[in-house]
C-alpha positions as CSV (number, residue, x, y, z in Angstrom):
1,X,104.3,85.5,109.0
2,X,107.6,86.3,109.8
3,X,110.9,85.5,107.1
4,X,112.6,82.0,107.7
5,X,115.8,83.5,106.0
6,X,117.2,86.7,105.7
7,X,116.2,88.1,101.9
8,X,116.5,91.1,101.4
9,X,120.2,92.6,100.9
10,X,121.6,96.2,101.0
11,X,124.8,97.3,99.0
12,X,126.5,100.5,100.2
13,X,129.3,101.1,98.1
14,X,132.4,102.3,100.5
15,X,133.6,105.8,99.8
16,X,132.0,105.3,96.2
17,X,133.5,108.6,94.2
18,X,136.8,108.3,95.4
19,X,137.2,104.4,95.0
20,X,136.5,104.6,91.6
21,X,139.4,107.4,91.6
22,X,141.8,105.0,93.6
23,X,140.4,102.2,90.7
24,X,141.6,104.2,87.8
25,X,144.7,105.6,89.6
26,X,146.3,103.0,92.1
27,X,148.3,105.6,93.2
28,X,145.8,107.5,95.3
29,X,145.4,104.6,97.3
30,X,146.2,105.0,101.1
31,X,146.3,108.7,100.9
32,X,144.3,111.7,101.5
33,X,141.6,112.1,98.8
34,X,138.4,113.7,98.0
35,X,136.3,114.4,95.2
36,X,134.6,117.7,94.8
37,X,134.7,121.1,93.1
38,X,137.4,123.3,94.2
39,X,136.3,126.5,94.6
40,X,132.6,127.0,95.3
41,X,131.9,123.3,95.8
42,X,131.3,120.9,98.7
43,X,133.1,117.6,98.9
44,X,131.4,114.8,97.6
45,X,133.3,111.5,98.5
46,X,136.1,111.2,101.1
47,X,138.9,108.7,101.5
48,X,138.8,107.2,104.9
49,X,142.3,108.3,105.3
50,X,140.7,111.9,104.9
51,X,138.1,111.6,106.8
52,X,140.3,110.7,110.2
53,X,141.8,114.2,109.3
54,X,137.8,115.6,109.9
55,X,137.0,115.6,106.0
56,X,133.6,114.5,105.6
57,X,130.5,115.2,103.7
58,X,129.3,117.4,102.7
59,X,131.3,119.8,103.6
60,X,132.5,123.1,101.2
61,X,135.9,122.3,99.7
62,X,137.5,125.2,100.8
63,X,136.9,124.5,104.5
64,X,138.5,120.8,103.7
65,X,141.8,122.3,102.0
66,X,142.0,124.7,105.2
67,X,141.7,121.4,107.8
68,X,143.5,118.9,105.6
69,X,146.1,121.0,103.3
70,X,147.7,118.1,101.9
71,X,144.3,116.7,100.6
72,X,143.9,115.5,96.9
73,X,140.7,116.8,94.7
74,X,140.5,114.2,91.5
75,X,137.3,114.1,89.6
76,X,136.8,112.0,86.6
77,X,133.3,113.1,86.2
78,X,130.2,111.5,86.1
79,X,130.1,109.1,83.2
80,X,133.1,107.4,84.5
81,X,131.1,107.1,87.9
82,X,128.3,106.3,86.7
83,X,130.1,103.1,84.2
84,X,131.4,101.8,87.3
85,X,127.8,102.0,89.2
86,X,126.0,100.3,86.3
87,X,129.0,97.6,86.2
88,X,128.4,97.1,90.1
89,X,124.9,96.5,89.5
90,X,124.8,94.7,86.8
91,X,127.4,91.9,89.0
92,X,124.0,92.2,91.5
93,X,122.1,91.0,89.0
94,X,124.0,87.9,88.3
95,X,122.7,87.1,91.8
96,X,119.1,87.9,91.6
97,X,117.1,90.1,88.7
98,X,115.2,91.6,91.8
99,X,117.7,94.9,92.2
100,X,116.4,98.4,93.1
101,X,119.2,100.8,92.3
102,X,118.2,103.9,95.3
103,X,121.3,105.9,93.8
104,X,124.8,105.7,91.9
105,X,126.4,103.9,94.8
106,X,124.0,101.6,97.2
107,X,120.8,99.7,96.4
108,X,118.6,96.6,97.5
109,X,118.4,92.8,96.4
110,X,115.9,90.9,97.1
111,X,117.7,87.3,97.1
112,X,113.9,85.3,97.7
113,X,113.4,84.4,94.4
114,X,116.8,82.6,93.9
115,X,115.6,79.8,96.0
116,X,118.3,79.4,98.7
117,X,117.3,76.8,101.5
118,X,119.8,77.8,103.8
119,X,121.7,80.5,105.9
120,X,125.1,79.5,105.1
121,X,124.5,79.6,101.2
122,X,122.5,83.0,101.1
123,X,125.7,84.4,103.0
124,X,128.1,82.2,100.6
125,X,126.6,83.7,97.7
126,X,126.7,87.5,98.5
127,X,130.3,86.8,99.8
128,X,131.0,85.9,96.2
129,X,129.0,89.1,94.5
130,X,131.2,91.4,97.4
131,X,134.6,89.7,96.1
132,X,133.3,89.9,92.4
133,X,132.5,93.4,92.6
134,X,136.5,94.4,94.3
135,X,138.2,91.3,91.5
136,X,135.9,93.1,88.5
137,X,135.8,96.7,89.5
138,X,138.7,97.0,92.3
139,X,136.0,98.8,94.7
140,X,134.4,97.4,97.7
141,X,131.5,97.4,99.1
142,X,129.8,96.9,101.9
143,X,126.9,94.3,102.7
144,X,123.8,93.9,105.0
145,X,121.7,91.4,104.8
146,X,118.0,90.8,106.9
147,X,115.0,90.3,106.6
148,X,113.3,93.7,105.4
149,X,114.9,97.0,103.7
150,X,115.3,99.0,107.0
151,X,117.5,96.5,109.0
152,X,119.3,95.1,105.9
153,X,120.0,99.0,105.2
154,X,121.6,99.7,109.1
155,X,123.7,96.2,109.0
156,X,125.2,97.5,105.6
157,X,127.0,100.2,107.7
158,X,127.8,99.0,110.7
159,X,131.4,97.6,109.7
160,X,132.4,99.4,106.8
161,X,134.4,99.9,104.7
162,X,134.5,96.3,103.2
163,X,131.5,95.2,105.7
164,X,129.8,92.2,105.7
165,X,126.9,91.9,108.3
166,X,123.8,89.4,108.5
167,X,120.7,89.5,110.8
168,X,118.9,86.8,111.5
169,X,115.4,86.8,111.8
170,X,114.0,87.4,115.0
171,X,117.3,89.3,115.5
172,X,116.2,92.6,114.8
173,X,115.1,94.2,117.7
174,X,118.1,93.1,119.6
175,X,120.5,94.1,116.6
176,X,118.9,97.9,116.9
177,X,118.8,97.9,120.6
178,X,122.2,99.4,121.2
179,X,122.4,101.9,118.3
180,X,121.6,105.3,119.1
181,X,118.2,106.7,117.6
182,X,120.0,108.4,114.8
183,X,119.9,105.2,113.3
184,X,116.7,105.5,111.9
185,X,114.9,107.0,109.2
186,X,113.7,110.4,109.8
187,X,115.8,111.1,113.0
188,X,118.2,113.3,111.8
189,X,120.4,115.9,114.1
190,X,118.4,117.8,115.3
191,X,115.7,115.5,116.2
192,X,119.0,113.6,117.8
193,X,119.5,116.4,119.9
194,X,116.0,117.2,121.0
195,X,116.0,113.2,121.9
196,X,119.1,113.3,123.7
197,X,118.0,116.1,126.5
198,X,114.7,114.0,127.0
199,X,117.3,111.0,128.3
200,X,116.9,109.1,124.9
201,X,120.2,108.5,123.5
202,X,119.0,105.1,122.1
203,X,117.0,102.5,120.2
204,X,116.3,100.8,123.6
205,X,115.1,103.8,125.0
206,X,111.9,104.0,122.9
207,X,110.4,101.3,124.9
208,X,111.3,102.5,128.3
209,X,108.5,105.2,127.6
210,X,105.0,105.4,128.2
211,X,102.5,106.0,125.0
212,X,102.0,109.6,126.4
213,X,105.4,110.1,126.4
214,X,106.1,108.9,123.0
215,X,103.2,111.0,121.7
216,X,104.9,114.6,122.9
217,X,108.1,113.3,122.0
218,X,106.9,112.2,118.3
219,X,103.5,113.1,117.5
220,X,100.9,110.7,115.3
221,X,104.4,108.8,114.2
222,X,104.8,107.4,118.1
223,X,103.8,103.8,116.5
224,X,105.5,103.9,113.7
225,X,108.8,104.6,115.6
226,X,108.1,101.6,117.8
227,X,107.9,99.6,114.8
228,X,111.2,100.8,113.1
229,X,112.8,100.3,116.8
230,X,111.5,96.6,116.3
231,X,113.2,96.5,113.2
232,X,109.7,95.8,111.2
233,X,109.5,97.1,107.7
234,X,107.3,95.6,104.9
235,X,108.7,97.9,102.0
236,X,109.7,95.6,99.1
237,X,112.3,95.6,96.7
238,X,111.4,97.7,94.0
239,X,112.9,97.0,90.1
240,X,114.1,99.6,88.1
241,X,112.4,102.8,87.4
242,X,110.8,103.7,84.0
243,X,113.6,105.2,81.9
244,X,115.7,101.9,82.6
245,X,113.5,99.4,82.1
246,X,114.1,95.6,81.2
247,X,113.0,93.1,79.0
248,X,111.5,89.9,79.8
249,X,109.7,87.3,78.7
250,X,108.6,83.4,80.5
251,X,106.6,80.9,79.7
252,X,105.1,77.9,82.2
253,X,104.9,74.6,80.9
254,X,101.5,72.6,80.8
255,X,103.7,69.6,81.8
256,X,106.8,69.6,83.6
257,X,109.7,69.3,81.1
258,X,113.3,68.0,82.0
259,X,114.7,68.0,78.9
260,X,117.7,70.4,78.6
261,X,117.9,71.0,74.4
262,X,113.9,71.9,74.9
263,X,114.3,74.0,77.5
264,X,117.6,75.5,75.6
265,X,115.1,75.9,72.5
266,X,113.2,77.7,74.5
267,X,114.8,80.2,76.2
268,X,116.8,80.8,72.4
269,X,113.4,81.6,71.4
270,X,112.8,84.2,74.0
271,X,115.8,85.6,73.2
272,X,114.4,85.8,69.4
273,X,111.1,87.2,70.8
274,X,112.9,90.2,73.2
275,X,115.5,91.6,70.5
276,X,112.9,92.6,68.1
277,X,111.5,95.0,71.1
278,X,114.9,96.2,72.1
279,X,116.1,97.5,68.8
280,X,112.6,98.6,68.1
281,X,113.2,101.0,71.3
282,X,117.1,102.2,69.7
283,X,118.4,100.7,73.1
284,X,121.3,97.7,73.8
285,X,121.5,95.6,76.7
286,X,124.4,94.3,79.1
287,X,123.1,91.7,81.1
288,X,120.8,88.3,80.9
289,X,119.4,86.7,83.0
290,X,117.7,83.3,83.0
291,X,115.5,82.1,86.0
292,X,114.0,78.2,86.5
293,X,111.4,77.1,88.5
294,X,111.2,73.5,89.6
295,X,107.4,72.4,89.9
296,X,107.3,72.6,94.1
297,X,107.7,76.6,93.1
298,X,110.9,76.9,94.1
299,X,113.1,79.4,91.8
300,X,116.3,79.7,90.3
301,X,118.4,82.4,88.7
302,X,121.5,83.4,87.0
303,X,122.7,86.0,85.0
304,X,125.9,86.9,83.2
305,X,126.9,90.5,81.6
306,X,128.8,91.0,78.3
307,X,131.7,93.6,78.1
308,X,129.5,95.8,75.4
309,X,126.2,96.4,75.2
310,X,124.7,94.3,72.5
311,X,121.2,94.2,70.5
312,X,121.5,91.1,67.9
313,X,120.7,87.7,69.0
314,X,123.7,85.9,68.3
315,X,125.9,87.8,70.7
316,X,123.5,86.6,73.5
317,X,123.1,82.5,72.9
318,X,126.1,81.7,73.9
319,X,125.0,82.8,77.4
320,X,121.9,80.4,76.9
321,X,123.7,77.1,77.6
322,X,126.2,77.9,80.5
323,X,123.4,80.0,82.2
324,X,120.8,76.8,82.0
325,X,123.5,74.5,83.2
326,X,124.3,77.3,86.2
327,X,120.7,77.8,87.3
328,X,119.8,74.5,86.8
329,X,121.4,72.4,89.5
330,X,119.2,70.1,90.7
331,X,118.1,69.2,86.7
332,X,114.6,67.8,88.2
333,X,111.8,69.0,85.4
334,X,110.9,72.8,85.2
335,X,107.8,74.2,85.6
336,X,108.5,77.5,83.9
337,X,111.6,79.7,82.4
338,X,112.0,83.0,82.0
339,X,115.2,85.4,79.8
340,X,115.2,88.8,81.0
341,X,117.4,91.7,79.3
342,X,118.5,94.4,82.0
343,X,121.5,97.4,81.8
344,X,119.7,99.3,79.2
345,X,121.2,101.7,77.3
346,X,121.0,103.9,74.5
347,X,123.8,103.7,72.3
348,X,125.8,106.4,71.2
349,X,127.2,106.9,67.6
350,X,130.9,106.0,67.9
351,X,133.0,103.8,65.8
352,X,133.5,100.1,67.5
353,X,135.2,97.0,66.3
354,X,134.0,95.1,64.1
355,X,131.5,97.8,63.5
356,X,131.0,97.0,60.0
357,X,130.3,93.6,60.8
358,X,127.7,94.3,63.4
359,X,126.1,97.3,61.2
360,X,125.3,94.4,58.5
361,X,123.9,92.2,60.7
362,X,121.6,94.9,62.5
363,X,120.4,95.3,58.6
364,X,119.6,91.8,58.7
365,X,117.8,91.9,61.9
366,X,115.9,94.9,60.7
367,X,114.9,93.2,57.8
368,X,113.6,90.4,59.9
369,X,112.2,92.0,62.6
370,X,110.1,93.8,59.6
371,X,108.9,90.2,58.1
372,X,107.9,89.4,61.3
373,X,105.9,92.6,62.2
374,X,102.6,91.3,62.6
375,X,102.4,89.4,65.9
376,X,104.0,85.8,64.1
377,X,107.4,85.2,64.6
378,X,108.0,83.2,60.9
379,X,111.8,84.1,60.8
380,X,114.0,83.0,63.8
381,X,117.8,83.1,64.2
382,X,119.6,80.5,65.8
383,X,123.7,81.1,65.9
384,X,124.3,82.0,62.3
385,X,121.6,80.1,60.7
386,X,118.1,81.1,59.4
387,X,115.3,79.0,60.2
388,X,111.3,78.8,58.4
């Protein structure tokens, strides 16, 4: 059965490398930069400035400095592209937990589980995550948002930079239509080319051909081209991959409960529950979220990100309360709640302040977490005090 509502949202981060640059160093905004090596290399990100000039990628540096003399090489390195790319998707994740991160600078949301009843909120709320992102991390982005991962993907780069396109369902086919067949997934140049001298410049074309026809122009994958020419895709959002996994925990009520301490209790619990697991691991998370679900099924969720990794309890309640009260708007009685930890990472030795303060309380923790090894949870924090 076919989407009511658009879902599934793809972020394509607009000239990714060199926003970041023009974030760090205002002054490179407007002009002609790239990021690349400068000798042997190829050219990695482009200004769109540079790009009118015929810079693109991924073309050798030296062939970019020969076309476009005046152009600007900055490289900050990786681990300063690679803050700003967790950052971006950790603002996703405020939105939904359900991100797939396909590389530093675009991904997929899958906006489902938040619950939205309508059109005009969905697009309301990714407005605000595109505005949060350029307020937060003075980069844009741009948007697409459909009904599956392939059309979501297109509409994300049809009006970049700064883009913000949304399919509705039932759209798709008519979206595609115009677009020539380079468009999709697997049609690459030369393929374009081979197209274009059989007279199919188009998506449209595809269906102005017989199934003999399709079959010498694409083999066994004639139906599969039809269907990506339909705009049909049933891939779904995929979380994070192994080596940046998250922690999670819910529980679902025997009755429904509408009582916002209890639920509060709760989720600080959870919170109790997870931390153990992420020290245990040597790793500190960024962001929480916190999803409700009302007892007709319908979901919530909202999630907020702290400036530092953290891994002791305390620095995460006072999300607890103001992350309840955001999630749950309609305050009818929950059916379940869930706290899940994302933007893993493994922290480095490096002094931090307040280190001293933190370094006694991780004892503390340790000391705990080893009292409650065992399965029982005896020993709980809650804020500063201790609890049996």
């Amino acid at each position: 059965m076919a989407s009511t509502l658009p879902t599934i949202v793809h972020l394509d981060a607009d000239a990714f490398f060199v926003a970041v640059e023009q974030a760090l160093d205002p002054t490179l905004r407007g002009k002609l930069v790239a990021v690349g090596g400068r000798e042997r290399g190829i050219i990695a990100s482009a200004s769109y400035e540079a790009r009118a000039r015929g810079v693109y990628t991924p073309m050798p540096t030296m062939q970019a400095l020969k076309i476009c003399p005046e152009l600007i090489l900055a490289n900050q390195g990786w681990k300063r592209y690679g803050e700003f790319s967790r950052r971006m998707f950790e603002i996703c994740e405020t939105l939904t937990p359900v991100v797939q991160r396909n590389s530093i600078d675009e991904g997929y949301l899958d906006i489902g589980p938040c619950g939205f009843k309508t059109v005009a909120e969905i697009e309301r709320r990714v407005r605000a995550i595109q505005q949060r992102i350029w307020d937060d991390l003075q980069i844009t982005a741009s948007f697409g948002i459909a009904t599956n991962k392939l059309v979501s993907a297109i509409a994300s780069k049809a009006k970049k930079p700064r883009g913000f396109t949304l399919i509705l369902p039932g759209d798709e086919a008519a979206f595609l239509a115009p677009m020539k067949l380079s468009v999709i997934p697997g049609v690459g140049k030369k393929s374009e080319a081979r197209l274009e001298a059989a007279g199919m410049k188009f998506v449209r074309d595809l269906f102005t051909r017989t199934e003999s026809e399709l079959k010498l122009l694409f083999g066994h994958a004639w139906p599969e081209m039809l269907a990506m020419g339909r705009g049909e895709d049933n891939r779904p959002v995929e979380l994070e991959h192994e080596d940046a996994k998250s922690y999670s925990q819910q529980e679902t009520f025997a009755q429904d409960i509408a009582d916002f301490a209890e639920i509060e209790r709760i989720a600080k619990r959870m919170i109790d529950e997870l931390m153990p697991a992420i020290r245990a691991d040597g790793k500190r998370v960024r962001t929480m979220t916190v999803k409700v679900r009302y007892s007709g099924m319908e979901d919530s969720v909202c999630g907020r990100s702290l400036a530092e990794a953290a891994d002791l309890e305390a620095q995460f309640y006072p999300l607890v309360q103001p992350l309840l009260k955001e999630a749950w708007t309609k305050r009818r009685p929950l059916r379940l709640v869930s706290v899940r930890f994302s933007g893993v990472e493994k922290p480095e030795a490096q002094l931090e302040m307040f280190g001293q303060t933190n370094e006694k309380k991780r004892r503390l923790a340790a000391v705990l977490d080893q009292l409650n090894n065992g399965g029982k949870k005896t020993v709980v924090q809650h804020g500063h005090q201790l609890t049996k």
